[in-house]
Structure formats: C-alpha cells, structure tokens
N, CA, C and O of each residue as an XYZ file, in Angstrom:
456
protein
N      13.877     -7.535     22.084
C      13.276     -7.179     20.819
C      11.837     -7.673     20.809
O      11.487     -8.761     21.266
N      11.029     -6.768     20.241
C       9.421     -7.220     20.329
C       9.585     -8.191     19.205
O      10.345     -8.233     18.238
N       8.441     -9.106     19.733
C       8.164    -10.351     19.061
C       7.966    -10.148     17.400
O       8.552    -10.591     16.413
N       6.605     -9.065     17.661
C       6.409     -8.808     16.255
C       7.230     -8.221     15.481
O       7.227     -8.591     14.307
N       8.063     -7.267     15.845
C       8.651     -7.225     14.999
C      10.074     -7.849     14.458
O      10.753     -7.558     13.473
N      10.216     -8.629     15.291
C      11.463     -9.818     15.063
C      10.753    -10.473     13.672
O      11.178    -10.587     12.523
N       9.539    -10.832     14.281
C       8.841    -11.524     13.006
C       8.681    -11.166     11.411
O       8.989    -11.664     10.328
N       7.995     -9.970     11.933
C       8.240     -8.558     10.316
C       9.455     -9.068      9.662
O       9.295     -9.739      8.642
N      10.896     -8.805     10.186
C      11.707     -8.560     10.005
C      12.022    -10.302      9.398
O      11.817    -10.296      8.184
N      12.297    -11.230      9.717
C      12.570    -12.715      9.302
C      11.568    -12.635      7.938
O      11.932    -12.875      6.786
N      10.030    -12.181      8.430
C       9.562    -12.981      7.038
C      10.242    -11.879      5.655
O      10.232    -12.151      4.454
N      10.684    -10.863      6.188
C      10.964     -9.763      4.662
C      12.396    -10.742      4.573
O      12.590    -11.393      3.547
N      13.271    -10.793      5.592
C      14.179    -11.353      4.886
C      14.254    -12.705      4.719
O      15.287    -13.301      4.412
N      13.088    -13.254      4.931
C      12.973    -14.613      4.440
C      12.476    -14.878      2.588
O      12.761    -15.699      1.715
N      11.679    -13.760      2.689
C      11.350    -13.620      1.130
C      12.617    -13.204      0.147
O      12.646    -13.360     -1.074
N      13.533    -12.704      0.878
C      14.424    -11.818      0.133
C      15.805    -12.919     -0.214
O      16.761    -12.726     -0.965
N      15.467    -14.147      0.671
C      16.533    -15.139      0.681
C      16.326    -16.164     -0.743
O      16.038    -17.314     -0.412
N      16.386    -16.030     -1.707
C      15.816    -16.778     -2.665
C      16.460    -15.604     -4.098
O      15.971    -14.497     -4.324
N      17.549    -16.188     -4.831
C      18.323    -15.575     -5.519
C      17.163    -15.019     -6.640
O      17.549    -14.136     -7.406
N      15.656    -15.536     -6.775
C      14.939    -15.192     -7.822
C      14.426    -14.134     -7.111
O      14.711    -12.982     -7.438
N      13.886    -14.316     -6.410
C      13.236    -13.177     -5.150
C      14.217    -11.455     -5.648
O      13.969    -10.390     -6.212
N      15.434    -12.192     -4.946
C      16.029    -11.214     -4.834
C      16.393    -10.476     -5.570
O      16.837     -9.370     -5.263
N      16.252    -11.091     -7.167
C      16.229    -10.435     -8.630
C      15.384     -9.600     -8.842
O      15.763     -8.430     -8.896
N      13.829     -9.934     -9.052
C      12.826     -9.130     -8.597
C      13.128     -7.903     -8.211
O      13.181     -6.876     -8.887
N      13.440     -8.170     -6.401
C      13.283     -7.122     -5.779
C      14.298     -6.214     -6.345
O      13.781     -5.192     -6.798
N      15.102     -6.247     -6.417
C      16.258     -5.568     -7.072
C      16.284     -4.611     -7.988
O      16.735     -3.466     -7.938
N      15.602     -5.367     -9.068
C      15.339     -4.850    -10.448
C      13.835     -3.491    -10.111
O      13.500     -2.465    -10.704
N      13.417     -4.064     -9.138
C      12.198     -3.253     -8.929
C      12.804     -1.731     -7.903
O      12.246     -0.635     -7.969
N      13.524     -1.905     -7.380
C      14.213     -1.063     -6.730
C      15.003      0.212     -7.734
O      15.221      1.368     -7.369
N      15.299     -0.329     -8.924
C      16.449      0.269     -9.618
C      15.197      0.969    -10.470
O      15.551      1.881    -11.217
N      13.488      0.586    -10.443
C      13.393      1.138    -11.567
C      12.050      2.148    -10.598
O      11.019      2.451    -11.199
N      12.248      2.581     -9.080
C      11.661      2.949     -8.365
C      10.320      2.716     -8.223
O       9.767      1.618     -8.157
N       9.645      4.209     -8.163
C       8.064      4.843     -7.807
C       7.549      3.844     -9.865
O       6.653      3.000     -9.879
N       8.177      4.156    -10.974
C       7.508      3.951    -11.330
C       7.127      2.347    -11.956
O       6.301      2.129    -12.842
N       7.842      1.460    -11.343
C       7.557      0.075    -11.366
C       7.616     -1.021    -12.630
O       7.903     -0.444    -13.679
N       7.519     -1.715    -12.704
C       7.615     -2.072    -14.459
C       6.282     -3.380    -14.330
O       6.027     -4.122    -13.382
N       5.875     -3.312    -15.172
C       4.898     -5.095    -15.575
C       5.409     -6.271    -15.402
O       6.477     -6.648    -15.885
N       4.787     -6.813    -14.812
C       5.192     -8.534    -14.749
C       5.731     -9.004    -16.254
O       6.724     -9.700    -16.464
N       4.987     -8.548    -17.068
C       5.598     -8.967    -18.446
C       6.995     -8.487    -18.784
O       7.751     -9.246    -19.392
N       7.293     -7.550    -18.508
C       8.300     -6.501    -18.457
C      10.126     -7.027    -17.631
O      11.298     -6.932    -17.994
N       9.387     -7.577    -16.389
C       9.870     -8.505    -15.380
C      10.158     -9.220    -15.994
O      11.255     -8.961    -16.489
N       9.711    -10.202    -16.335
C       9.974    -11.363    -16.847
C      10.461    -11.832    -17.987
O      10.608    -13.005    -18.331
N      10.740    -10.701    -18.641
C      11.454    -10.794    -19.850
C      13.288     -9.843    -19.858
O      14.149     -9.889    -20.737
N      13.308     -8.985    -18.354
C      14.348     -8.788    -18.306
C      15.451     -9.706    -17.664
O      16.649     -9.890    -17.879
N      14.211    -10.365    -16.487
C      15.498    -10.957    -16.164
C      15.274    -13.100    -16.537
O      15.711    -14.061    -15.904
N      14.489    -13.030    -17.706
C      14.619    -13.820    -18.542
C      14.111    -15.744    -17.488
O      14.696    -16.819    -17.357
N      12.468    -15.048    -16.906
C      12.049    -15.981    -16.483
C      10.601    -16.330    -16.544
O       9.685    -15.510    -16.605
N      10.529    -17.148    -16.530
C       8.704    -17.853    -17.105
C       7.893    -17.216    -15.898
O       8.140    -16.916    -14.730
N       6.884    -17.163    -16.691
C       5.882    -16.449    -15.841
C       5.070    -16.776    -14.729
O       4.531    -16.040    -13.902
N       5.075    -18.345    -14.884
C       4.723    -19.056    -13.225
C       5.377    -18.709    -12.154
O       4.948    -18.295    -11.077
N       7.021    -19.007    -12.704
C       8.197    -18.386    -11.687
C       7.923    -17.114    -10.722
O       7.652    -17.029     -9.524
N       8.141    -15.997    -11.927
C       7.879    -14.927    -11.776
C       6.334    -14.529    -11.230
O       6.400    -13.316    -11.032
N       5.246    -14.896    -10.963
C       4.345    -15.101    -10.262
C       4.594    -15.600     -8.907
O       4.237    -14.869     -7.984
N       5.180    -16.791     -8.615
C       5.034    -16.844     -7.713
C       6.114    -16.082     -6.611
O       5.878    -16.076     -5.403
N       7.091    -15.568     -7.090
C       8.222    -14.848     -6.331
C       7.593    -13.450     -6.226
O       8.190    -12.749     -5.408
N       6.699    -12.936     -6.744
C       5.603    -11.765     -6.527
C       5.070    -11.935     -5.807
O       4.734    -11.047     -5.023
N       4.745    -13.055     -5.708
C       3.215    -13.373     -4.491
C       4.024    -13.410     -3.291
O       3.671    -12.746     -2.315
N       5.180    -14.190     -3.259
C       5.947    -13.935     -1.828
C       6.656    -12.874     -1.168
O       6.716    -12.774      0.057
N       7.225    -12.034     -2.031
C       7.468    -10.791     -1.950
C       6.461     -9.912     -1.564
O       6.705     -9.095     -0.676
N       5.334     -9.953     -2.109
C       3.941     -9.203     -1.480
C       3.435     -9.678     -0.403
O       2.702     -8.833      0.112
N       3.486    -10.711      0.226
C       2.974    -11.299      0.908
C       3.813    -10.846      2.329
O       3.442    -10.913      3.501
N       5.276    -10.289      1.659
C       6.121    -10.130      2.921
C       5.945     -8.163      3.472
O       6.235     -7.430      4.417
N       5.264     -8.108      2.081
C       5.166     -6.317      2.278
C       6.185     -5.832      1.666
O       6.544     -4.680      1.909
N       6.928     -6.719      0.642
C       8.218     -5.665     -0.177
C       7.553     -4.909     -1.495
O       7.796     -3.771     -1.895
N       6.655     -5.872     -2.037
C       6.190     -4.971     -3.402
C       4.778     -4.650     -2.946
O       4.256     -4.893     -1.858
N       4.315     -4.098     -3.930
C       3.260     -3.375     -4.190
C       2.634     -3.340     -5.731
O       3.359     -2.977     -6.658
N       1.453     -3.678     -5.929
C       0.757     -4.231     -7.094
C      -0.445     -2.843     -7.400
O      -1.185     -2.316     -6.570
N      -0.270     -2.450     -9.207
C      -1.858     -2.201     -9.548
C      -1.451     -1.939    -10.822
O      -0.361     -1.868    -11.388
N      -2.757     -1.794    -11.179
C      -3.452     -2.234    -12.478
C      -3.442     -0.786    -13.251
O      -3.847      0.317    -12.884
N      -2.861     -1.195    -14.382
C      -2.720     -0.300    -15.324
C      -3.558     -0.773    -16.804
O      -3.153     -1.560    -17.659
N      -4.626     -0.138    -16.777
C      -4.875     -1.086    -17.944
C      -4.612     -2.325    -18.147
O      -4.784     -2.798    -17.024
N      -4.222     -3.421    -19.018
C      -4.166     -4.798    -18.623
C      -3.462     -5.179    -18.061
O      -3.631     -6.318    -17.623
N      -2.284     -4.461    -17.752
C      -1.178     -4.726    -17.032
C      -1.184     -4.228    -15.748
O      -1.622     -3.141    -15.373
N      -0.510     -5.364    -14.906
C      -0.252     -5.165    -13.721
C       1.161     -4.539    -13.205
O       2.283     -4.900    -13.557
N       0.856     -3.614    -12.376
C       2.865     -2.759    -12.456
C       2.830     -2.869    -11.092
O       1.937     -2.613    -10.284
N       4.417     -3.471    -10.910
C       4.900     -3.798     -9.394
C       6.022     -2.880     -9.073
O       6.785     -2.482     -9.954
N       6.092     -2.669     -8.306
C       6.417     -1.379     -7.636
C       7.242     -1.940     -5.969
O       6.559     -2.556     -5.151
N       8.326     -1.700     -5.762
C       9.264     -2.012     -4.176
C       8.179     -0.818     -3.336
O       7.683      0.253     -3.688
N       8.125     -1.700     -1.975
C       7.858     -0.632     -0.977
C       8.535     -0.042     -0.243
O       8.798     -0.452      0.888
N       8.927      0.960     -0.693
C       9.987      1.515     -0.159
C      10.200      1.582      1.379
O      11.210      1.136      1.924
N       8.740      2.420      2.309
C       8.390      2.262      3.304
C       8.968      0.775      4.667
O       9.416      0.896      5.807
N       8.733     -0.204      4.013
C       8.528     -1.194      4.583
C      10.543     -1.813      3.991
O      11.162     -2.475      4.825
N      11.055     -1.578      2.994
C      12.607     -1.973      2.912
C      12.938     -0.794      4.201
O      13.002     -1.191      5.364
N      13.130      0.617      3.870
C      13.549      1.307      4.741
C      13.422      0.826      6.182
O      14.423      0.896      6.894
N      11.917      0.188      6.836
C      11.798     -0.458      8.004
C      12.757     -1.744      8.255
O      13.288     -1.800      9.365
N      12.990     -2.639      7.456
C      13.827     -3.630      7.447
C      15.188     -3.606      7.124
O      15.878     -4.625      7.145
N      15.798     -2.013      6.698
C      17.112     -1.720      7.129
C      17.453     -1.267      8.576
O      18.195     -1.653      9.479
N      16.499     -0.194      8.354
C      16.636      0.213      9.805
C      16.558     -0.866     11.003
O      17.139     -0.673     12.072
N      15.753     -2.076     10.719
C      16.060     -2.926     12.006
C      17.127     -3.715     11.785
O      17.399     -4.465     12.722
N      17.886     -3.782     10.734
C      19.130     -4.359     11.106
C      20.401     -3.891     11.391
O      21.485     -4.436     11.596
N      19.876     -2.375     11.343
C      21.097     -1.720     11.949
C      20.184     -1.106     13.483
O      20.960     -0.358     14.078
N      19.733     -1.141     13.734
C      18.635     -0.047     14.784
C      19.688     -0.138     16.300
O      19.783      0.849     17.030
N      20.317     -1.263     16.566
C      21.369     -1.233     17.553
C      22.288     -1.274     17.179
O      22.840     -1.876     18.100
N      23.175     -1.071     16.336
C      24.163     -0.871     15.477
C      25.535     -0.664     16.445
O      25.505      0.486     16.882
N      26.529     -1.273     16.847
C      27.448     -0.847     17.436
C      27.115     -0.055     18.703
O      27.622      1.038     18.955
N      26.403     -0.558     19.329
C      25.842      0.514     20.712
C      26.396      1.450     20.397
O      27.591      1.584     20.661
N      25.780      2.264     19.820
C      25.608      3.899     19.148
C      27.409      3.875     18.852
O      27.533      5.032     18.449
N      28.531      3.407     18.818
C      29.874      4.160     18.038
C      29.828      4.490     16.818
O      30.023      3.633     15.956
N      29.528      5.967     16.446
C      28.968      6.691     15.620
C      30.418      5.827     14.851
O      30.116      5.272     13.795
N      31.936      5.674     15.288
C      32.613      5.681     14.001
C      32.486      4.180     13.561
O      33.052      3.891     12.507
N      31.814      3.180     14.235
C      31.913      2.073     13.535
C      30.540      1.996     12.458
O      30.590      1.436     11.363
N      29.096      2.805     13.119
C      28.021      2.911     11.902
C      27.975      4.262     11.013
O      27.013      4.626     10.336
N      29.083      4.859     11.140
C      29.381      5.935      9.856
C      29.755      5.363      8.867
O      28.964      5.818      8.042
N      30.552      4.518      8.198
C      30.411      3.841      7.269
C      29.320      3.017      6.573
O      29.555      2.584      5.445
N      28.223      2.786      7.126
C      27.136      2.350      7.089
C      26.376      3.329      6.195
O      26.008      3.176      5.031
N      26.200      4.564      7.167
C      25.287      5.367      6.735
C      25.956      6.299      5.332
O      25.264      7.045      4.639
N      26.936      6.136      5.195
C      27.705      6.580      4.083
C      27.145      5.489      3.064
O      26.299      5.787      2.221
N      27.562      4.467      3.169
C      27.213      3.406      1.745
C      25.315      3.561      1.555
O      24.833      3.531      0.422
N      24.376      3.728      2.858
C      23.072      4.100      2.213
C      22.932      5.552      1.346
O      22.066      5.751      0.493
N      24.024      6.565      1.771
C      23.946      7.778      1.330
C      23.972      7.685     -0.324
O      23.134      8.165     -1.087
N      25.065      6.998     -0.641
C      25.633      6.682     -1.980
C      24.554      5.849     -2.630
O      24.065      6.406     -3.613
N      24.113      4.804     -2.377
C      23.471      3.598     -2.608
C      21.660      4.373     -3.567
O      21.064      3.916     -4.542
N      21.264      5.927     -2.494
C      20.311      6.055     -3.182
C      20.172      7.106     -3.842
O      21.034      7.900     -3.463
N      19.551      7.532     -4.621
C      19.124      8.310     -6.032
C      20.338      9.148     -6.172
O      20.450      9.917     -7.127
C-alpha cells in the first residue's frame, strides 16, 4: 500500500474517531450538498461553540468537510469526494475480489444513499 495514501486514509479516520467528530460528520452527511451553519450545528446536536469549532477544524483539516460563507454565516458541507475515497480504501481489497463475500457490502452502500 502506498505510503501516502495509507496516510490519507488514518488521518480521515483519525478525525472520524472522536464520538463529537463523528456527530458532525454525520449530521452533515444527512443534510448533504446543502450543508447547515455552525450555528445550526451546534444547536442540533446541542454543543458549545468552541467544541463545535474545534471538531470543524479537524474534520477540515482531514478533508471531510468543506466551508463557505453565506452571508454571515458560515455553511459546512461533508466532502463527499474525499468520504467516497476513504470507503473505497477500506474495502479496495475486499475479500480478494469474492464478489459473494463483498456483495453484501455493496448492497448496504446501495441502501445507505439517497
């Protein structure tokens, strides 16, 4: 496995290891392309705004969200791009190809989106 991207791959799921993190990301996932406000954030899933700052900054920092400015507000947004890359490498050798042990796999992503 290339270095770098062993690396990619640890720091996304290193950001993602952190039950606040993973709230975030979550919530940002469910509410897609069009993203919600830090204020917005932080009042759903009922956390102070330092918190919630800094679990943004690490999450961005790993390449999961994505930040801009809406008028005063800032709207964060999942990268979709870059999760899709960090599924795909944890399945990318998947059962040395036995389609019937990663067909169940690709069934639960089938379901899982929109």
């Amino acid at each position: 496995m290339a270095p770098a991207k062993l690396a990619k791959a640890v720091e996304g799921l290193s950001a993602l290891a952190h039950d606040g993190r993973l709230s975030v990301f979550r919530l940002l996932v469910r509410h897609g392309k069009d993203g919600l406000a830090a204020g917005d954030i932080a009042k759903k899933l009922d956390v102070l705004p330092n918190t919630l700052s800094a679990n943004l900054t690490v999450l961005a920092n790993a390449g999961l969200v994505r930040s801009r400015r809406e008028g005063r507000s800032i709207i964060y947004t999942p990268d979709f791009d870059r999760m899709a890359g960090l599924l795909a490498y944890l399945v990318e050798d998947c059962c040395n190809g036995d389609a019937a042990v990663c067909a169940p796999l690709a069934a639960i992503a089938g379901r899982a989106c929109c």
